[in-house]
mmCIF entry with sequence, helices, sheets and N, C-alpha, C, O atoms, coordinates in Angstrom:
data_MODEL
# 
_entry.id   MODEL 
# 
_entity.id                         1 
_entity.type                       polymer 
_entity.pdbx_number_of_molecules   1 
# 
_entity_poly.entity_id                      1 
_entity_poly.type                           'polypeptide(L)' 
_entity_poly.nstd_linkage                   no 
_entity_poly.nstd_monomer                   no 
_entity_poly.pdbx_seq_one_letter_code       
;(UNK)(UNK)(UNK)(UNK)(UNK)(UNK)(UNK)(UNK)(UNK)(UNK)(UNK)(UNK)(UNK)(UNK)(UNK)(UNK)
(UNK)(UNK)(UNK)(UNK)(UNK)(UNK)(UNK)(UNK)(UNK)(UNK)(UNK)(UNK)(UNK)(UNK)(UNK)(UNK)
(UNK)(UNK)(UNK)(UNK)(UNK)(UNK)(UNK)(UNK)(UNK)(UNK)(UNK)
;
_entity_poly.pdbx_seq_one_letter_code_can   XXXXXXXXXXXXXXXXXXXXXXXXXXXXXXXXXXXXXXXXXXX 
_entity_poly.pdbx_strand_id                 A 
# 
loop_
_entity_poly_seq.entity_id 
_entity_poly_seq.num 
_entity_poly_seq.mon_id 
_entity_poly_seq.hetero 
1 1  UNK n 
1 2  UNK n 
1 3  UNK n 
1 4  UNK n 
1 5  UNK n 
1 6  UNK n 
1 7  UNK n 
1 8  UNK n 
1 9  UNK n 
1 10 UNK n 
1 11 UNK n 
1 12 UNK n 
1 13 UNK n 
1 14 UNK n 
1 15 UNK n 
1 16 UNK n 
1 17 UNK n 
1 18 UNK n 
1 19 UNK n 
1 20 UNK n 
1 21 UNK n 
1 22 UNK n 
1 23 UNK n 
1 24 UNK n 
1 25 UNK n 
1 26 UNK n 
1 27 UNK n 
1 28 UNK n 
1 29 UNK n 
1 30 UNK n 
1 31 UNK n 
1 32 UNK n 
1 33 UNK n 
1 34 UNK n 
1 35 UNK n 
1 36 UNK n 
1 37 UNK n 
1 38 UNK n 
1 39 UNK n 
1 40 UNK n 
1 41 UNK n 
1 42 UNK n 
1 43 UNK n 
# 
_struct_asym.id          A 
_struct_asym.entity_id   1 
# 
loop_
_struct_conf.conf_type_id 
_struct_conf.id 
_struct_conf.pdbx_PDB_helix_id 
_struct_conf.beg_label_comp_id 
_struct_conf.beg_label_asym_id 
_struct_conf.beg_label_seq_id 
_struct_conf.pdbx_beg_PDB_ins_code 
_struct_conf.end_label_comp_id 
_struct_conf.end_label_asym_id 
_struct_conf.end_label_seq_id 
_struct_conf.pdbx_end_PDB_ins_code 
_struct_conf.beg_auth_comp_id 
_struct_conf.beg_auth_asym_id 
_struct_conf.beg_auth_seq_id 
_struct_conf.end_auth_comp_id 
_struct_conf.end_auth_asym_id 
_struct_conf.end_auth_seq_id 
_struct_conf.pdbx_PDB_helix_class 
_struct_conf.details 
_struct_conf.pdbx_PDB_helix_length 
HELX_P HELX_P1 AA1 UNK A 3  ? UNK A 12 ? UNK A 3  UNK A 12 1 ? 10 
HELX_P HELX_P2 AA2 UNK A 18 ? UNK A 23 ? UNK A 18 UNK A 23 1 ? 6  
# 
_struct_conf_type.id          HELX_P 
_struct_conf_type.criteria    ? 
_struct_conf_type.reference   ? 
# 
loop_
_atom_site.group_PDB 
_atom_site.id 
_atom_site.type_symbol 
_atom_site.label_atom_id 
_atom_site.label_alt_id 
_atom_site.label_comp_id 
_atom_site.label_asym_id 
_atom_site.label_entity_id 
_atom_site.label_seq_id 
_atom_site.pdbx_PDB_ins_code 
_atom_site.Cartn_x 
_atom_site.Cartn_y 
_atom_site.Cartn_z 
_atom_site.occupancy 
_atom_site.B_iso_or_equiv 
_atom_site.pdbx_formal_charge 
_atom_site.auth_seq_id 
_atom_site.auth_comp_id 
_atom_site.auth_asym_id 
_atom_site.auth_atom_id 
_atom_site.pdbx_PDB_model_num 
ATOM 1   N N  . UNK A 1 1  ? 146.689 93.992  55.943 1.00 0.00 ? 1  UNK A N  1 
ATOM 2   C CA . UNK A 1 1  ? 147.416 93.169  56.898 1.00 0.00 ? 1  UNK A CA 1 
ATOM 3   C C  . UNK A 1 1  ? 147.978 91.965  56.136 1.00 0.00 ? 1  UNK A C  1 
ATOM 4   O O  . UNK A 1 1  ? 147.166 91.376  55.423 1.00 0.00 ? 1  UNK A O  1 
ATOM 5   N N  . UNK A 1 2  ? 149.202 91.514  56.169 1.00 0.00 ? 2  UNK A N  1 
ATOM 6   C CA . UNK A 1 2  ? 149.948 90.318  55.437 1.00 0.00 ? 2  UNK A CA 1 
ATOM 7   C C  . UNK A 1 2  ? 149.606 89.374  56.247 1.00 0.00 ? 2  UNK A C  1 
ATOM 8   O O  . UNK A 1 2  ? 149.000 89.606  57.292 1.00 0.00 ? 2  UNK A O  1 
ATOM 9   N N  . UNK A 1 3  ? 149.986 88.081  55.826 1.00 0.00 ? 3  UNK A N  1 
ATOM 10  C CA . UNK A 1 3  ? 149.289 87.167  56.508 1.00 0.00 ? 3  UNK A CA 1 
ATOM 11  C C  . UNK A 1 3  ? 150.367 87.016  57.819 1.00 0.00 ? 3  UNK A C  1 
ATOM 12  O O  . UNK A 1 3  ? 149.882 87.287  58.917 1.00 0.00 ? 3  UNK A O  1 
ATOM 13  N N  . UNK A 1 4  ? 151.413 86.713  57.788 1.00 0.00 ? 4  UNK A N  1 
ATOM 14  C CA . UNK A 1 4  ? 152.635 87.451  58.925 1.00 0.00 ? 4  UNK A CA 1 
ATOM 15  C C  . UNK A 1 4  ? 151.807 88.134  60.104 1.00 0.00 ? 4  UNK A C  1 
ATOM 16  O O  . UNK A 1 4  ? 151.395 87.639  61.154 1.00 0.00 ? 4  UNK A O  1 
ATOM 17  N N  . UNK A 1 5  ? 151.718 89.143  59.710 1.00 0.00 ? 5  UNK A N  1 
ATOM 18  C CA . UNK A 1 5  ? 151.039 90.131  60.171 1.00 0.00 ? 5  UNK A CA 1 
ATOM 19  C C  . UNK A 1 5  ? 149.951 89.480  61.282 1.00 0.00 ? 5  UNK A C  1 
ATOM 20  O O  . UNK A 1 5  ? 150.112 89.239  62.478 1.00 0.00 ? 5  UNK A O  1 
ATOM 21  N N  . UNK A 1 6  ? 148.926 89.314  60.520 1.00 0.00 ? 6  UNK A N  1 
ATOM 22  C CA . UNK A 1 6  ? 147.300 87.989  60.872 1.00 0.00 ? 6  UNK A CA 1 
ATOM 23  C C  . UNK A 1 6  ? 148.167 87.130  62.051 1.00 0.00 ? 6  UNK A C  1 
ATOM 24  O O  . UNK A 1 6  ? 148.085 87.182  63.278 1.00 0.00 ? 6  UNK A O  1 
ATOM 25  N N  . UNK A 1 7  ? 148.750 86.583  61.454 1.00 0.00 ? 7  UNK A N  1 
ATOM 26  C CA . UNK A 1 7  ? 149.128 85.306  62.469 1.00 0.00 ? 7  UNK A CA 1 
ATOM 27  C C  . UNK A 1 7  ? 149.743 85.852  63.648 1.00 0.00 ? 7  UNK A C  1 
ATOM 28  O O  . UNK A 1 7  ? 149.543 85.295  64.728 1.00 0.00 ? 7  UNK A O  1 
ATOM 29  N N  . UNK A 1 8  ? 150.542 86.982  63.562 1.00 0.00 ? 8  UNK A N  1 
ATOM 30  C CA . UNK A 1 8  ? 151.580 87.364  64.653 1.00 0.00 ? 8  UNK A CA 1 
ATOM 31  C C  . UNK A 1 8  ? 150.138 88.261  65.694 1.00 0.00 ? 8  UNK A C  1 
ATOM 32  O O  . UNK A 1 8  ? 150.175 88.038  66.904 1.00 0.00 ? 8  UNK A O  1 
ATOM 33  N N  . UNK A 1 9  ? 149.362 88.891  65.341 1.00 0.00 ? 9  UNK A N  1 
ATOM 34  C CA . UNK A 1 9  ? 148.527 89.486  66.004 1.00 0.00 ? 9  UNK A CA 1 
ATOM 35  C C  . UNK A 1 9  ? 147.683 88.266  66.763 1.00 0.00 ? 9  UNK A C  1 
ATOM 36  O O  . UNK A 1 9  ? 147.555 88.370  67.982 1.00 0.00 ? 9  UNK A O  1 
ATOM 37  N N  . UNK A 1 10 ? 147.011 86.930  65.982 1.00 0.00 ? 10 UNK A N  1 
ATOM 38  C CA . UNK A 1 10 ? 146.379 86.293  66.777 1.00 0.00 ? 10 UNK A CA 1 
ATOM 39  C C  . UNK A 1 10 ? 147.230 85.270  67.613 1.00 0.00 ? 10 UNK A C  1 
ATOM 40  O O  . UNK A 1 10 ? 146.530 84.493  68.262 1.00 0.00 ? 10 UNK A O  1 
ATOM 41  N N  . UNK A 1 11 ? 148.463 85.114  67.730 1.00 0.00 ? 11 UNK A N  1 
ATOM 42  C CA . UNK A 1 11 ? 149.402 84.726  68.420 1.00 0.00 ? 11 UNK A CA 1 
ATOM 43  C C  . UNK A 1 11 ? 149.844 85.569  69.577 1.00 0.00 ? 11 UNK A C  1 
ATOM 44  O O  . UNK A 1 11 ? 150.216 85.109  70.656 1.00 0.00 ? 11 UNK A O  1 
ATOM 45  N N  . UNK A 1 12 ? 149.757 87.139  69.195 1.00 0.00 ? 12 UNK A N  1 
ATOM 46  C CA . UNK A 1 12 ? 150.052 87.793  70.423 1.00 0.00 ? 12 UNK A CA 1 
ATOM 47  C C  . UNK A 1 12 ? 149.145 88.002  71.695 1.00 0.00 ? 12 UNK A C  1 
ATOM 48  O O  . UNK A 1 12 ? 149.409 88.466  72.804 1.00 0.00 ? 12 UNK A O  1 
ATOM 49  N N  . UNK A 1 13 ? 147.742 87.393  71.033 1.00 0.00 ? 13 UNK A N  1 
ATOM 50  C CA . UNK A 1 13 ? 146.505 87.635  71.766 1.00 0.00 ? 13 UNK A CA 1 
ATOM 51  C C  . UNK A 1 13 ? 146.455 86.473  72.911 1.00 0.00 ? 13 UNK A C  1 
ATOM 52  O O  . UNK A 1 13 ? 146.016 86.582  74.056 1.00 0.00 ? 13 UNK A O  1 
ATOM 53  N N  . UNK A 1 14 ? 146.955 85.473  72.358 1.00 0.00 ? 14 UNK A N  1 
ATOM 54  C CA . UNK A 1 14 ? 146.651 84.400  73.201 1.00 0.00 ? 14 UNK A CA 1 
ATOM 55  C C  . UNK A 1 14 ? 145.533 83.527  72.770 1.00 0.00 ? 14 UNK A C  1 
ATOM 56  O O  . UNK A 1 14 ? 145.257 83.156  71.630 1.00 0.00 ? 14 UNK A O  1 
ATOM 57  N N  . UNK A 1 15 ? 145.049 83.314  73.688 1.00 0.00 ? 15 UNK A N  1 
ATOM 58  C CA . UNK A 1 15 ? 144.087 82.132  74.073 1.00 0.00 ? 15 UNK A CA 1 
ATOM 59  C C  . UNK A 1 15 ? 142.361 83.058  74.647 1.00 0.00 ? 15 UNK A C  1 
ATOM 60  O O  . UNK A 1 15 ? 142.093 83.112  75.847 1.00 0.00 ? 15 UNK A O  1 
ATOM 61  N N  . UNK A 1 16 ? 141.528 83.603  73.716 1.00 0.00 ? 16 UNK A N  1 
ATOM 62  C CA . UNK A 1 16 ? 140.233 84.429  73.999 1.00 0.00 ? 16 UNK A CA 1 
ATOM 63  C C  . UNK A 1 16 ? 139.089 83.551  72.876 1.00 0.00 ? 16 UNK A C  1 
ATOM 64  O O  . UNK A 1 16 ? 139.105 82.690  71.997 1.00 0.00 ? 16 UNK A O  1 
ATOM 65  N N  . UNK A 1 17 ? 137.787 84.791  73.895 1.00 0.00 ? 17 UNK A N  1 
ATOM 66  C CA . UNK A 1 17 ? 136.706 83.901  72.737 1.00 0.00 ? 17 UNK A CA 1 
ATOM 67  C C  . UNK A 1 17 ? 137.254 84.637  71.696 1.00 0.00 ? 17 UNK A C  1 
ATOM 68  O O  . UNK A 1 17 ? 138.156 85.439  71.937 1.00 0.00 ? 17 UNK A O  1 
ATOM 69  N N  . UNK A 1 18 ? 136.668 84.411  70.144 1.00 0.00 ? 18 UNK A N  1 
ATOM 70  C CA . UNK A 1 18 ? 137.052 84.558  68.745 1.00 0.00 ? 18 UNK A CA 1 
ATOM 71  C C  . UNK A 1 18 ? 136.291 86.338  68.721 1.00 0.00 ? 18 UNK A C  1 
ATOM 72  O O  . UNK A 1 18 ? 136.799 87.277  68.108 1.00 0.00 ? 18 UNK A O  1 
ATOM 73  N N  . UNK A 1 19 ? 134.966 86.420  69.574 1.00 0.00 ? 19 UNK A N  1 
ATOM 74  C CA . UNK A 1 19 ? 134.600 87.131  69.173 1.00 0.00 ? 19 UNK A CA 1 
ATOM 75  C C  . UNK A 1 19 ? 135.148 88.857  69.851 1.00 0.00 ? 19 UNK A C  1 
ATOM 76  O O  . UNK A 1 19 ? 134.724 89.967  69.529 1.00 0.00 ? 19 UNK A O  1 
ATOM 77  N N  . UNK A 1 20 ? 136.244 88.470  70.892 1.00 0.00 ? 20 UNK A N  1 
ATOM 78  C CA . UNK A 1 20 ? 137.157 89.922  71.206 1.00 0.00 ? 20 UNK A CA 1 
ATOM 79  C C  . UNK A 1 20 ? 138.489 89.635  70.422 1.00 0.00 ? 20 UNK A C  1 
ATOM 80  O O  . UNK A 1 20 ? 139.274 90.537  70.128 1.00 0.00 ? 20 UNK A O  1 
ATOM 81  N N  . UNK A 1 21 ? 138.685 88.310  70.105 1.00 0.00 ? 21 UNK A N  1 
ATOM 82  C CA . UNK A 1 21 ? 139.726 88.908  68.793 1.00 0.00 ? 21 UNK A CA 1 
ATOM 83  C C  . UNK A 1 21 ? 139.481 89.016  67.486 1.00 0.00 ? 21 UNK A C  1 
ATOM 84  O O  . UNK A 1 21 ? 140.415 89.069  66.685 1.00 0.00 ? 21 UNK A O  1 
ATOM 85  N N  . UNK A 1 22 ? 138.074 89.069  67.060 1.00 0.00 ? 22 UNK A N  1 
ATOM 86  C CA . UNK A 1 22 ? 137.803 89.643  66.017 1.00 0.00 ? 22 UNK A CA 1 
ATOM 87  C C  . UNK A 1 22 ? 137.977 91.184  66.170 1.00 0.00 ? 22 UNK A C  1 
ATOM 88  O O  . UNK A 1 22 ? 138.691 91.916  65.485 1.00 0.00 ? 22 UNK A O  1 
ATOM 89  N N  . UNK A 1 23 ? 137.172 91.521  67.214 1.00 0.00 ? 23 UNK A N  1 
ATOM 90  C CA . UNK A 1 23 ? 137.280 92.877  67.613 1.00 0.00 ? 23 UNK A CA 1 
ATOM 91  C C  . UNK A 1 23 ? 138.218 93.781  67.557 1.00 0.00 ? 23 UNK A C  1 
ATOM 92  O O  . UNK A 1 23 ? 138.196 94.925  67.104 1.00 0.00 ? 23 UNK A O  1 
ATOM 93  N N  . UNK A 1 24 ? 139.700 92.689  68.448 1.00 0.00 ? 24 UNK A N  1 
ATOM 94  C CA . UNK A 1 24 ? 140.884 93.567  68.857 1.00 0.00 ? 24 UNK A CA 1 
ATOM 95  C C  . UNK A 1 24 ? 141.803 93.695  66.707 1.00 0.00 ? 24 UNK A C  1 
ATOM 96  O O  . UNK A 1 24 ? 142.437 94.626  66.211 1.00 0.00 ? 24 UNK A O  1 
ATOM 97  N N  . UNK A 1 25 ? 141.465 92.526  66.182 1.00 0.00 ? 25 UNK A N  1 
ATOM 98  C CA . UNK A 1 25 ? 142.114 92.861  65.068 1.00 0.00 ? 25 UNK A CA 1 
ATOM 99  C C  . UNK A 1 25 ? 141.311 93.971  63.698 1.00 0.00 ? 25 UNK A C  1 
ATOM 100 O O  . UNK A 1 25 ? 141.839 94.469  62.704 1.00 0.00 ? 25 UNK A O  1 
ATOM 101 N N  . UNK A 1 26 ? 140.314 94.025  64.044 1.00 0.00 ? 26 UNK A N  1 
ATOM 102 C CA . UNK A 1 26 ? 139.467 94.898  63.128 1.00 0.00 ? 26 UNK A CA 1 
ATOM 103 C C  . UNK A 1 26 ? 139.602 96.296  63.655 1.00 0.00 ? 26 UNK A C  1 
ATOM 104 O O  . UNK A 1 26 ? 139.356 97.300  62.987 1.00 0.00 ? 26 UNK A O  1 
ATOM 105 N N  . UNK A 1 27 ? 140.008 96.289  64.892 1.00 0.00 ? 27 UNK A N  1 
ATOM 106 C CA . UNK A 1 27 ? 139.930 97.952  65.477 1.00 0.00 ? 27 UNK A CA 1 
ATOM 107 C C  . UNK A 1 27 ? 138.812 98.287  66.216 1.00 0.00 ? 27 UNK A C  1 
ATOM 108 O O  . UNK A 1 27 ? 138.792 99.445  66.633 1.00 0.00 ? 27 UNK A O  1 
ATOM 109 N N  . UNK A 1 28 ? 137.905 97.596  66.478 1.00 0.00 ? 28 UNK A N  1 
ATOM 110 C CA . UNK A 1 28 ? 136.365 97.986  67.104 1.00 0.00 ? 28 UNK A CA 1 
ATOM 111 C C  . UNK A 1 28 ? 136.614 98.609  68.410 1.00 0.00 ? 28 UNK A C  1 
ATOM 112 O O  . UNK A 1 28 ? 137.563 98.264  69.115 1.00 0.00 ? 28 UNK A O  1 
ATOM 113 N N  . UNK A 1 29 ? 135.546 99.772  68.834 1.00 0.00 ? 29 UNK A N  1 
ATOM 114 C CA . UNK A 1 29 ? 135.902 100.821 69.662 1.00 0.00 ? 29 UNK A CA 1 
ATOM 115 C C  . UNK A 1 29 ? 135.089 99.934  70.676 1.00 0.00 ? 29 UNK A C  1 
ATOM 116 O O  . UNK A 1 29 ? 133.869 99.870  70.519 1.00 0.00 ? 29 UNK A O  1 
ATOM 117 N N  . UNK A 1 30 ? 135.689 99.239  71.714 1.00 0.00 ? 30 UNK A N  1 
ATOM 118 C CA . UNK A 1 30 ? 134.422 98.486  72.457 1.00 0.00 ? 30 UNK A CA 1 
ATOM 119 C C  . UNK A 1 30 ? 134.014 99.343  73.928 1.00 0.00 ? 30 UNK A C  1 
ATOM 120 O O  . UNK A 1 30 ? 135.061 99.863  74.313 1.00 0.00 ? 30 UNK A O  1 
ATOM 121 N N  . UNK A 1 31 ? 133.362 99.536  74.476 1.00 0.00 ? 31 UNK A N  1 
ATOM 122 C CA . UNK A 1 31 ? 132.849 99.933  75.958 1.00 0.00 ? 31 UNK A CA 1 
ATOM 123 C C  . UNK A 1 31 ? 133.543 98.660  77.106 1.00 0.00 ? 31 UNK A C  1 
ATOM 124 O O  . UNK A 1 31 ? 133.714 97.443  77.032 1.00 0.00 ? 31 UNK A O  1 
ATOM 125 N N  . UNK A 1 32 ? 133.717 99.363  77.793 1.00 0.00 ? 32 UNK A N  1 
ATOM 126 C CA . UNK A 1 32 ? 134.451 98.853  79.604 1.00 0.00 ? 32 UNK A CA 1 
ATOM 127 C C  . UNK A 1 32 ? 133.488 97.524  79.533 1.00 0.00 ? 32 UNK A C  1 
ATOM 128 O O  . UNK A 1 32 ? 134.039 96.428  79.426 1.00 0.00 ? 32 UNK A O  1 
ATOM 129 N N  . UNK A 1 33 ? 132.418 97.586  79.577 1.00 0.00 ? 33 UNK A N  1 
ATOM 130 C CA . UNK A 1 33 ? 131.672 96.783  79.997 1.00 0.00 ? 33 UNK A CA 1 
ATOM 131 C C  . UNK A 1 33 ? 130.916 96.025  78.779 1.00 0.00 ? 33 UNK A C  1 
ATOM 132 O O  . UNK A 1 33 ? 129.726 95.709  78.749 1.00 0.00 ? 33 UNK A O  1 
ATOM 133 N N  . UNK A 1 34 ? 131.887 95.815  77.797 1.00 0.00 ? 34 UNK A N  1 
ATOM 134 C CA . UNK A 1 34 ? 131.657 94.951  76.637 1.00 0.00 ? 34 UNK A CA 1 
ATOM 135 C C  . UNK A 1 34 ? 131.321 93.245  77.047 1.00 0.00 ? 34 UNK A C  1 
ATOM 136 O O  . UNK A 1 34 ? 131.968 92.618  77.886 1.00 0.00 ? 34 UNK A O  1 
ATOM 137 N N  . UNK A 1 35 ? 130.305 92.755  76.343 1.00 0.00 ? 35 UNK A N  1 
ATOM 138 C CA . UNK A 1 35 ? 130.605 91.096  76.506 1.00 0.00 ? 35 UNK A CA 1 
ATOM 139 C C  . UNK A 1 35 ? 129.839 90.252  75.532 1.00 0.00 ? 35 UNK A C  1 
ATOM 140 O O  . UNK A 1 35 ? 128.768 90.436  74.953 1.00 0.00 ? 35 UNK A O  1 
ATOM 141 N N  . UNK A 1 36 ? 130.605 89.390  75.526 1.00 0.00 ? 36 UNK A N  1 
ATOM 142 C CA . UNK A 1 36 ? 130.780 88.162  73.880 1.00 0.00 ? 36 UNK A CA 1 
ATOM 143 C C  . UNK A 1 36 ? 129.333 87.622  74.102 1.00 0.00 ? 36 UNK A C  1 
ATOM 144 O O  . UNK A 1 36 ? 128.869 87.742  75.236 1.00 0.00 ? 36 UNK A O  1 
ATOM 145 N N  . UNK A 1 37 ? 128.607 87.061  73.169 1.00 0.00 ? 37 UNK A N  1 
ATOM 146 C CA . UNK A 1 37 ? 127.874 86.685  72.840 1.00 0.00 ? 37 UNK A CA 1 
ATOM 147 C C  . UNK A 1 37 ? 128.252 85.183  72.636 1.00 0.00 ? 37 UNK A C  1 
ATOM 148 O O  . UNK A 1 37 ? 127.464 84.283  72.926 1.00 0.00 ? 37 UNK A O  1 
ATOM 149 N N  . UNK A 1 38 ? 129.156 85.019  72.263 1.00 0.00 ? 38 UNK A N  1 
ATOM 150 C CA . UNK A 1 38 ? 129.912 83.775  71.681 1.00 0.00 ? 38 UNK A CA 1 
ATOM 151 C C  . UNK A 1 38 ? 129.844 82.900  72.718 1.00 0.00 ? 38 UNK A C  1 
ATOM 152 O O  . UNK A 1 38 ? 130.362 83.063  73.823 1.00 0.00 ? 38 UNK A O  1 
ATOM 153 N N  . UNK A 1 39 ? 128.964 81.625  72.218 1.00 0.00 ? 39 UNK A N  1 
ATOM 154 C CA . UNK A 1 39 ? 129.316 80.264  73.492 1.00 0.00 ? 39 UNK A CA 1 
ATOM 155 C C  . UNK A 1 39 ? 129.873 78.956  72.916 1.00 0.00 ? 39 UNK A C  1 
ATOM 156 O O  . UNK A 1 39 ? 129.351 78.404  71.947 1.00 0.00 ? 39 UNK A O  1 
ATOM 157 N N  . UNK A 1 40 ? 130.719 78.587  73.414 1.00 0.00 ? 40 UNK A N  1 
ATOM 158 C CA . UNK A 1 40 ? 130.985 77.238  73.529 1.00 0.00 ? 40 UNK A CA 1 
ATOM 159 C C  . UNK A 1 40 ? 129.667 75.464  73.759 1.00 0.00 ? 40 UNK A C  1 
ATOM 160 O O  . UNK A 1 40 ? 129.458 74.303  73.409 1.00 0.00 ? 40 UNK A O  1 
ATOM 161 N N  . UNK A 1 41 ? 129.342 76.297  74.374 1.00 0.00 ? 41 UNK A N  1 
ATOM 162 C CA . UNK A 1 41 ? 128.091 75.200  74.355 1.00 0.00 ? 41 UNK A CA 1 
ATOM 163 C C  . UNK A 1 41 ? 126.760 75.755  74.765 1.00 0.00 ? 41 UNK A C  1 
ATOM 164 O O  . UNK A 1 41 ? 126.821 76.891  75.235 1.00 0.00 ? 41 UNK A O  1 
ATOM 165 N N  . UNK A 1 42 ? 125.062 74.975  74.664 1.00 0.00 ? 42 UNK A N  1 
ATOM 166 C CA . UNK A 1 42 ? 123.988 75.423  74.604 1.00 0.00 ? 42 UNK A CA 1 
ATOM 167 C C  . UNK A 1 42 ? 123.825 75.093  76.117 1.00 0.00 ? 42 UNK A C  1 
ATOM 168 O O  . UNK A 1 42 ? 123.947 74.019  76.706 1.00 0.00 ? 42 UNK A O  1 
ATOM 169 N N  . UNK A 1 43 ? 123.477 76.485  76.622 1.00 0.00 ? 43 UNK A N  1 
ATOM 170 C CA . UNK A 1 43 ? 123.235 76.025  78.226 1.00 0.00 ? 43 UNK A CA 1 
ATOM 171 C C  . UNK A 1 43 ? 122.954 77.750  78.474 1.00 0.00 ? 43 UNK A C  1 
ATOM 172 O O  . UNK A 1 43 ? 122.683 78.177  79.596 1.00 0.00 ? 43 UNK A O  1 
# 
């Protein structure tokens, strides 16, 4: 992937946690009922 490339994909994504656009740019096969682990704050 060129860096072009990188940028235009996480630009097309929008605004998500990091950890479904890690996902959506690596290719990961996720399930319907996938969910992030990833928090913003301790609570």
């Amino acid at each position: 992937m060129t860096y072009k490339q990188y940028h235009d994909a996480i630009l097309r994504e929008n605004s998500m946690p990091l950890e479904m656009l890690r996902a959506i740019l690596t290719n990961q096969d996720l399930k319907k009922d996938f969910k992030t682990n990833w928090k913003f704050y301790n609570k």
